[in-house]
C-alpha positions as MATLAB code, in Angstrom:
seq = 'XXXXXXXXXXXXXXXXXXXXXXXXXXXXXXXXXXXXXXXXXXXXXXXXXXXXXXXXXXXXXXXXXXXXXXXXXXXXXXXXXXXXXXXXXXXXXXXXXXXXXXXXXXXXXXXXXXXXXXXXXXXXXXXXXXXXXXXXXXXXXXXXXXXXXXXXXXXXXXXXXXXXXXXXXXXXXXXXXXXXXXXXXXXXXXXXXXXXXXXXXXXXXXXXXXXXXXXXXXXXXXXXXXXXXXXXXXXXXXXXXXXXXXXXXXXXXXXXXX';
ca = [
     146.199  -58.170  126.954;
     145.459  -56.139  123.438;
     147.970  -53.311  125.350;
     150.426  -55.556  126.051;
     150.888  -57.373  122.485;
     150.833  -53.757  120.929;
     153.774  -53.439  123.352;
     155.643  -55.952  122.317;
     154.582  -55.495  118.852;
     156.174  -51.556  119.101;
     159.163  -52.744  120.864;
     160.684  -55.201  118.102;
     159.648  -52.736  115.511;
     161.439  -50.586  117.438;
     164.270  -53.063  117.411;
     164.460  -53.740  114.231;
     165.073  -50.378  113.227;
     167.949  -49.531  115.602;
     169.452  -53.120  114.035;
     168.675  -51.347  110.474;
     170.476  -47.906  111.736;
     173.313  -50.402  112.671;
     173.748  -51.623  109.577;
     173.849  -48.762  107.238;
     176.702  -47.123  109.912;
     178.636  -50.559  109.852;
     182.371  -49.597  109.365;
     184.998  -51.390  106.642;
     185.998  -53.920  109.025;
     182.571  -55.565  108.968;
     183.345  -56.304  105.360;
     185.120  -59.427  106.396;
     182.471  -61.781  108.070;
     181.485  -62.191  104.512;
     185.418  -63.091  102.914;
     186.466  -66.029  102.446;
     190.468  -66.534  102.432;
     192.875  -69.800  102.211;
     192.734  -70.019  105.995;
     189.984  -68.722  108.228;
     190.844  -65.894  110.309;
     193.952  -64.920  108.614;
     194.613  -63.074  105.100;
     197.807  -64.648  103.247;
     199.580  -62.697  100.866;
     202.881  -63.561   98.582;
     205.634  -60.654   97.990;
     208.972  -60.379   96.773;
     211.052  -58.813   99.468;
     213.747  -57.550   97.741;
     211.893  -54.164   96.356;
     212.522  -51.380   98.520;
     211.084  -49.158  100.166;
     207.848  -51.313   98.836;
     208.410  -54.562  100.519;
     212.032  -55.495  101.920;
     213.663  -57.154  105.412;
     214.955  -55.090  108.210;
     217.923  -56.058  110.516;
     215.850  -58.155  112.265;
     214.492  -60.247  109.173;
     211.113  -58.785  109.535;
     209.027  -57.745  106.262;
     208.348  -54.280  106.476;
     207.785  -51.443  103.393;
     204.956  -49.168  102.095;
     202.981  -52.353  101.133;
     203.237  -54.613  104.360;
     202.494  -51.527  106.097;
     199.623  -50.941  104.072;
     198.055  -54.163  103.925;
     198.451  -54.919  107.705;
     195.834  -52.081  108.308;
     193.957  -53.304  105.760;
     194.028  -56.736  107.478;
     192.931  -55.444  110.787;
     190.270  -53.385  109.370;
     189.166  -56.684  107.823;
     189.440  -58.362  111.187;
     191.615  -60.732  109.660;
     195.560  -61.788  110.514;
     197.859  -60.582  107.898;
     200.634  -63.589  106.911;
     203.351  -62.867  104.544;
     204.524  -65.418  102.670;
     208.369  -64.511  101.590;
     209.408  -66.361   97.386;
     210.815  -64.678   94.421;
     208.808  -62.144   92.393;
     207.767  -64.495   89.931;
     207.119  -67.412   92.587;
     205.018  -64.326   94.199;
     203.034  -63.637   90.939;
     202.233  -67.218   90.446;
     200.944  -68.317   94.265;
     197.935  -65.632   93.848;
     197.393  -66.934   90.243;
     196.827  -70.447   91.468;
     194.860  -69.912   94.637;
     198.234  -70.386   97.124;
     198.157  -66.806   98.137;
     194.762  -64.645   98.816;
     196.673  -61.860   96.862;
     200.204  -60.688   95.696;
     201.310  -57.905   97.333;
     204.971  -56.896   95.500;
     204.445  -54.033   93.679;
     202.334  -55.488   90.911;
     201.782  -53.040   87.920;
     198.399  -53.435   86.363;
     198.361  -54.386   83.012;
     195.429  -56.137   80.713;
     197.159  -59.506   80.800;
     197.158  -59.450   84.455;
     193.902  -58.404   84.707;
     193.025  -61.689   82.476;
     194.619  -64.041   85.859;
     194.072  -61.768   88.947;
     191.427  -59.502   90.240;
     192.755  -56.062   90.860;
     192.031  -53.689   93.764;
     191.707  -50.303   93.504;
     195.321  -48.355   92.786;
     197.240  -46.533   95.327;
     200.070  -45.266   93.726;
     201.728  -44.573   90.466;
     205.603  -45.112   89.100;
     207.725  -45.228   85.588;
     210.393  -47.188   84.757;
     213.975  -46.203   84.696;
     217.488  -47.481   83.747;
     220.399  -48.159   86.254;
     224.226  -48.041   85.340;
     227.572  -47.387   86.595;
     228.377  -43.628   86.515;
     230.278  -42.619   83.244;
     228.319  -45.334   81.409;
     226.536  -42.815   79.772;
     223.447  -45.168   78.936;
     220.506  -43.282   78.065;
     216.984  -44.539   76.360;
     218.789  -43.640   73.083;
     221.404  -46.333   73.440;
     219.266  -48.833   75.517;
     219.153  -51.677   72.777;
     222.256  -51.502   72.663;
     222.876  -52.692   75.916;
     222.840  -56.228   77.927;
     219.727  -54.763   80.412;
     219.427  -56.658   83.210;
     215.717  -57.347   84.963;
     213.936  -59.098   88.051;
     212.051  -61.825   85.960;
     208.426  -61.109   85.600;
     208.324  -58.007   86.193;
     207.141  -54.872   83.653;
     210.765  -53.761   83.378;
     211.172  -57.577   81.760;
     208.653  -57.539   79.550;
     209.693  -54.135   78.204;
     212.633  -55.124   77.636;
     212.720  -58.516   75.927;
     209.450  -56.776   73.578;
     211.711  -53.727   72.485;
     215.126  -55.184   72.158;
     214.653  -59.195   71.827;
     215.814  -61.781   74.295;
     219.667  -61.329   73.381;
     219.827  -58.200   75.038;
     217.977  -59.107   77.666;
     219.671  -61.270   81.156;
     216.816  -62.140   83.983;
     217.344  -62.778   87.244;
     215.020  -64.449   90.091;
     216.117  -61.090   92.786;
     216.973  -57.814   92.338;
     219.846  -58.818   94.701;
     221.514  -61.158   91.964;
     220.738  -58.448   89.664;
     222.318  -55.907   91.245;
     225.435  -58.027   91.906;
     225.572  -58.445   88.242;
     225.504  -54.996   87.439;
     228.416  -54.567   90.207;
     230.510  -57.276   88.770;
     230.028  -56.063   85.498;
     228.232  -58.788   83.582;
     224.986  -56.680   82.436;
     225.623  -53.137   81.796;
     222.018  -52.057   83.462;
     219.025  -52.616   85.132;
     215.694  -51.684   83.524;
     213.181  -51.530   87.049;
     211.347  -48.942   88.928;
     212.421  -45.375   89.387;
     211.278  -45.489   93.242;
     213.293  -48.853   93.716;
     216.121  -47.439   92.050;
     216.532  -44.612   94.011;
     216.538  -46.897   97.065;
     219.051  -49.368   95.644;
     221.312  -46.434   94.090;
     221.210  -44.380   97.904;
     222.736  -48.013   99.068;
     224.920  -48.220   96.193;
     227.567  -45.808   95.972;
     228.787  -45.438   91.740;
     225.359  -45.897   90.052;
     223.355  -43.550   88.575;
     219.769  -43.596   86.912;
     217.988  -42.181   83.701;
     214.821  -41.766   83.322;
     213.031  -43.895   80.432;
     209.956  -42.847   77.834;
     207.417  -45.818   79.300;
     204.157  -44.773   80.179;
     203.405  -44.303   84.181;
     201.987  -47.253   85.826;
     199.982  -47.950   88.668;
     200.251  -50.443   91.531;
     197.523  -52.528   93.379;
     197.637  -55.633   94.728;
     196.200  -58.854   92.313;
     193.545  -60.626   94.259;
     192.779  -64.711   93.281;
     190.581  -64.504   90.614;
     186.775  -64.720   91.838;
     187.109  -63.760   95.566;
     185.257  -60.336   94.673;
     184.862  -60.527   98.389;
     188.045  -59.830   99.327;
     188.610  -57.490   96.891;
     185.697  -55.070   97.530;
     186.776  -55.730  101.397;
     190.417  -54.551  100.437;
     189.115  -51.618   98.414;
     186.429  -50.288  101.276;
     189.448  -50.331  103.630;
     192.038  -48.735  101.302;
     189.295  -45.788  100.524;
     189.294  -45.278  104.051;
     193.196  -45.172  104.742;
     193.286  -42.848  101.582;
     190.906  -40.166  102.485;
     192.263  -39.762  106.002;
     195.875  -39.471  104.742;
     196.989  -42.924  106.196;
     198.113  -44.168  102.896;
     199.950  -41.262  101.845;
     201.897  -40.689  104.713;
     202.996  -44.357  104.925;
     204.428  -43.546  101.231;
     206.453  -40.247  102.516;
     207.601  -42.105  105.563;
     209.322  -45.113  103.433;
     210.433  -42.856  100.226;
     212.008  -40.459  102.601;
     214.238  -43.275  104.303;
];
């Protein structure tokens, strides 16, 4: 009998350390029993998809870009269902700020007021700002304020602006569609956004040309609900992992190069 308890008694011990070798081994996926999200099972983000090649439609009306791509990996490393919930850039900003969205995912530049509403993730790439016109405009950061700029509302380009050269100069618009089609129809005289986004819109838009501006670099990441920490250590376990095998960067190649 005193063999046969020491048995059992070597067996679960046993056990419990294969369960303990388990654990320490236990991949980034396994990150999200513990996450909670609006809806169980499935990890809801809110983008503007007008931003190319970051987030944007296809022919088919599908969201695709460097971040949807990203994310969805993310997502499945999480074991959670990645839903993309389509609104204006500002409408985008605000969801994640008011606990409608999990996160924003639309090429959000971190900045210390942000950081006062969202939660941040880890950053996975860097940009600068840079002016769009017509070619022969000849606008330049020297001549800037005295332009009418025109910006996506909300974003960095927006604030910059309205800060440097006051409201008057400044004309915001909900898409970078509408403000695009301004810029075409002549009623701004440029567009004060993203130098990767520019390129994009410029290889689409035969006649414009871009300048590069003096604003610092800034980096993207993707502005978590304040307080899930869960989901943002979950999102940053899984990113580390998609950026040390090379996944991340060669999703950013793939998209810059179309």
């Amino acid at each position: 009998m005193k063999k046969t308890i020491a048995l059992v008694c070597a067996l679960v011990i046993v056990l419990s350390l294969c369960a303990a070798c388990g654990s320490s081994s236990a991949p980034a996926a396994d990150a999200g029993s513990a996450i909670t999200t609006l809806e169980a099972g499935k990890l809801t983000v809110s983008s503007s998809p007008d931003f190319p090649p970051f987030e944007y439609t296809d022919d088919s009306g599908a969201i695709v870009g460097i971040e949807p791509e990203i994310m969805a990996l993310i997502a499945d490393k999480l074991g959670l269902e990645l839903v993309i919930d389509a609104m204006d850039f500002d409408s985008a900003l605000l969801a994640a700020q008011q606990g409608k969205s999990d996160a924003v995912v639309s090429g959000v530049t971190v900045t210390e007021d942000r950081k006062l509403v969202y939660d941040f993730t880890d950053t996975y790439i860097s940009i600068t700002q840079a002016i769009v016109s017509k070619e022969g405009s000849g606008i330049t950061m020297e001549n800037l304020g005295e332009q009418t700029i025109g910006v996506q509302r909300g974003t960095t380009g927006h604030i910059y602006a309205e800060d440097d050269y006051g409201t008057d100069h400044v004309v915001a618009y909900d898409t970078y569609t509408t403000v695009f089609q301004a810029l075409m129809n002549d009623q701004i005289d440029c567009i004060l956004m993203d130098d990767a986004v520019a390129k994009a819109y410029i290889a689409a838009n035969p006649g414009l040309v871009m300048a590069e501006s003096t604003y610092e670099p800034e980096n993207f990441a993707f502005g978590v609900s304040k307080g899930n920490t869960a989901l943002v250590e979950g999102i940053n376990a899984a990113l580390a992992e998609l950026t040390a095998d090379g996944t991340v960067q060669a999703i950013v190649d793939k998209y810059m190069a179309e």
